[in-house]
Each structure stands twice: as structure tokens, then as C-alpha cells.
C-alpha beads as a LAMMPS data file, in Angstrom:
LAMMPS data file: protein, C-alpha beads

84 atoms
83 bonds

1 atom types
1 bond types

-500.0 500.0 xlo xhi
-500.0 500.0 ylo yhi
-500.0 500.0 zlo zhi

Masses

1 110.0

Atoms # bond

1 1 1 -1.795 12.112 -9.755
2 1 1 -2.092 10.722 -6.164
3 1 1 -4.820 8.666 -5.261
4 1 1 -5.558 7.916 -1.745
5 1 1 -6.142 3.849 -1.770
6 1 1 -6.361 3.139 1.897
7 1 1 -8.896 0.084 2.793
8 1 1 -10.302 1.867 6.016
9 1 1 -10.695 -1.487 7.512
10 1 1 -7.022 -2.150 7.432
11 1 1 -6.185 0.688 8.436
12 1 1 -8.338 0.610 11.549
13 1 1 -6.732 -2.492 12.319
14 1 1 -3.365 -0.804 12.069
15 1 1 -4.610 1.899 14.287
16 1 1 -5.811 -0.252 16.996
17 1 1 -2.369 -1.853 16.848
18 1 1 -0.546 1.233 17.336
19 1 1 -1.862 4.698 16.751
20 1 1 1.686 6.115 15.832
21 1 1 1.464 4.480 12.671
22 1 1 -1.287 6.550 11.227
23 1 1 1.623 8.754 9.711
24 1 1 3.375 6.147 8.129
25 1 1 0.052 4.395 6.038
26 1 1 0.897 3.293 3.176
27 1 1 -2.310 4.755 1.329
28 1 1 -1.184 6.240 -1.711
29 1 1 -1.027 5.250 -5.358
30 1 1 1.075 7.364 -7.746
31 1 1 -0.016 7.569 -11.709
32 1 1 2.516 9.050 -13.761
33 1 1 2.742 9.818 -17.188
34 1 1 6.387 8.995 -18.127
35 1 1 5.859 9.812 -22.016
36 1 1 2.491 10.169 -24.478
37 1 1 2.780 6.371 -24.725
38 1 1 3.516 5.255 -21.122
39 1 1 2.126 5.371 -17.580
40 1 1 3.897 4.130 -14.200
41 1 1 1.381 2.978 -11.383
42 1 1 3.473 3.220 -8.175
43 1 1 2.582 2.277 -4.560
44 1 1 4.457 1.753 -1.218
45 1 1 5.234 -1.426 -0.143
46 1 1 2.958 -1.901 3.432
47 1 1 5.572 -4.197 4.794
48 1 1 8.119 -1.206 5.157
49 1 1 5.928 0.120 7.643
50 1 1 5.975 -2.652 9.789
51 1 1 9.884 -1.952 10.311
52 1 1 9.128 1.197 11.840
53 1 1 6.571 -0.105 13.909
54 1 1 8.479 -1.256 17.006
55 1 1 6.388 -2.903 19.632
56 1 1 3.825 -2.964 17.448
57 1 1 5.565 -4.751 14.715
58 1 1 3.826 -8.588 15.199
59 1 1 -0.253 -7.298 14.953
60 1 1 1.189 -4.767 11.827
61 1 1 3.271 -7.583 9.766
62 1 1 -0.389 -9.726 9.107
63 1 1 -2.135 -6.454 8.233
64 1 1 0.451 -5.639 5.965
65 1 1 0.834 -8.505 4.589
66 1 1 -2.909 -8.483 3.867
67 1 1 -2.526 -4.685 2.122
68 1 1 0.618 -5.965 0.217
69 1 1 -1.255 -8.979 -1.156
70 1 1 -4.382 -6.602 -2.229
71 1 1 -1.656 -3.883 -3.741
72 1 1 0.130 -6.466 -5.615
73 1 1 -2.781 -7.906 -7.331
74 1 1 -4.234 -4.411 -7.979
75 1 1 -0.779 -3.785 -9.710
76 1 1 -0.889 -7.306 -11.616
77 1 1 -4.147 -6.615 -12.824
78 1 1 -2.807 -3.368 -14.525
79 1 1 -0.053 -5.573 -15.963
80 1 1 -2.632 -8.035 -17.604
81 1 1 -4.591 -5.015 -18.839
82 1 1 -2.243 -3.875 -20.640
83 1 1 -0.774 -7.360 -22.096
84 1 1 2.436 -7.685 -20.111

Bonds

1 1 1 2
2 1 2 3
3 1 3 4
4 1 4 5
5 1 5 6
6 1 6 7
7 1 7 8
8 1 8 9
9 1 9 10
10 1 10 11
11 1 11 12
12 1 12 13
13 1 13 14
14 1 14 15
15 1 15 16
16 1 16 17
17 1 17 18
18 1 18 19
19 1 19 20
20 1 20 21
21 1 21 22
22 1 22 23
23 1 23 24
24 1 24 25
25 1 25 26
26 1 26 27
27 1 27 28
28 1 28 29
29 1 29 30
30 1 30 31
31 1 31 32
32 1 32 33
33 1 33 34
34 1 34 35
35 1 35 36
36 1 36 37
37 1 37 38
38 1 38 39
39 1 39 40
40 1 40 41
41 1 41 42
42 1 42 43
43 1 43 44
44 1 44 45
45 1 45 46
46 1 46 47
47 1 47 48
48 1 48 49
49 1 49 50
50 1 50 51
51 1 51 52
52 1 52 53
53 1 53 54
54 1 54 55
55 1 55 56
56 1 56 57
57 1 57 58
58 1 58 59
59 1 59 60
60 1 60 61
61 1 61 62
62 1 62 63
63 1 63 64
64 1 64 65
65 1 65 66
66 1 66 67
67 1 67 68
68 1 68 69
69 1 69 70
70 1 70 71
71 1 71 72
72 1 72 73
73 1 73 74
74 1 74 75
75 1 75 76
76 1 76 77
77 1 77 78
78 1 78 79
79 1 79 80
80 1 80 81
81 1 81 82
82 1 82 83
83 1 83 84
């Protein structure tokens, strides 16, 4: 299943920055079933983006950074969920 997790404010902000990136948002969240036991939770790393930005690159790296941080406690909050 794909999930579309974009924060529109971020990605506004991205936008304003530099309008090209609006193909390369990182605003989806993968949930797999791997078995009958075991689901994988996967998301793109925002800061990847900001390599392709070019000119852009300084506004993008805070507002990814900002989306990373939010992804990666999403993510950690699975993990405690779960008991890991």
C-alpha cells in the first residue's frame, strides 16, 4: 500500500524554493506485508532530494531536514509500537 504523507506546508515551502522539485517530493510511505507475521514501513529519505536540487539546494536542505526529522520519528514511533 502507498500512502501519500506529504505535510502540504512543507511542501509549499519546497515549491516556493524551486518549483522543479514538485516531481521529486518525497511524499510517499510504503506498507508492505513481507510475511503473515511481518510488515515493513518504508519512506524516502527528504534529504536525497536536496541533491538534485541545484540552485535551490540551501532553502531545500532546512525543509528537508524538517520532513526527515518528522519521518524519522513517525518511523520510531512504529518501532516502539511494536517493542523494538
Amino acid at each position: 500500500m502507498i500512502l501519500g504523507a506529504c505535510r502540504p506546508q512543507l511542501a509549499h515551502q519546497a515549491l516556493q524554493a524551486d518549483p522543479s522539485i514538485a516531481a521529486l517530493l518525497p511524499c510517499n510511505v510504503v506498507v508492505r506485508a513481507v510475511d503473515a507475521r511481518t510488515t515493513v514501513v518504508e519512506a524516502f529519505d527528504p534529504a536525497a532530494m536536496v541533491s538534485l536540487a541545484g540552485d535551490a539546494g540551501e532553502p531545500l536542505a532546512t525543509i528537508a531536514a524538517d520532513a526527515r526529522e518528522r519521518l524519522t520519528a513517525a518511523l520510531a514511533a512504529l518501532d516502539e509500537k511494536e517493542g523494538r
